[in-house]
C-alpha positions in Angstrom: 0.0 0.0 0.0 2.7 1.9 0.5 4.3 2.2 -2.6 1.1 2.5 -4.2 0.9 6.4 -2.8 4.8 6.7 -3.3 4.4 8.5 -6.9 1.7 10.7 -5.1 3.6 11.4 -1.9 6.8 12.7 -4.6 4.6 14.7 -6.4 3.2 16.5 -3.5 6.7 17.3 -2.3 7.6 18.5 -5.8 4.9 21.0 -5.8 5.1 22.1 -2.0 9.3 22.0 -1.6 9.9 21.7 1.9 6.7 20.3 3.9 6.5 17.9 6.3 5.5 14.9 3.7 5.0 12.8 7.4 1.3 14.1 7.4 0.4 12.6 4.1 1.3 9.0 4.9 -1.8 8.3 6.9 -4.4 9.5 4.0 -6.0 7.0 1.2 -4.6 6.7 -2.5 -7.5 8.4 -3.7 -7.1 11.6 -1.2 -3.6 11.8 -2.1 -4.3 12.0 -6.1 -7.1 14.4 -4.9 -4.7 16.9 -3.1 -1.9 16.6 -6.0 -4.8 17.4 -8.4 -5.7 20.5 -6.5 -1.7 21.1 -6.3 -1.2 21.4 -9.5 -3.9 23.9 -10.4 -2.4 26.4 -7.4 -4.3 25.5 -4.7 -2.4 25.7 -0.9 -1.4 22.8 0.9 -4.0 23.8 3.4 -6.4 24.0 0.8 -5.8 20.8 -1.0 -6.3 18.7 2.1 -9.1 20.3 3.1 -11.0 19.4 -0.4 -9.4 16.1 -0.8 -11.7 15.4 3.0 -14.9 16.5 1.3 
């Protein structure tokens, strides 16, 4: 399961440089795609967790 949200897990530390990557680790596959989906079109990294929950 792990490795399955590896890609996502790099993808969110491209975007966001130097966060703690830590608190990502516990959230599913799909919430992880959703937050580098709402990365990628700008959104903050307080803002992309908070929509990937919804």
């Amino acid at each position: 399961m792990i490795q399955e949200k590896e890609p996502a897990l790099q993808k969110i530390k491209a975007i966001y440089g130097d966060c703690d990557i830590e608190q990502f680790r516990e959230l599913s596959l799909n919430q992880l795609e959703d937050i580098v989906k709402y990365a990628e079109r700008g959104a903050s990294i307080s803002n992309a967790i908070k929509l990937s929950r919804q």
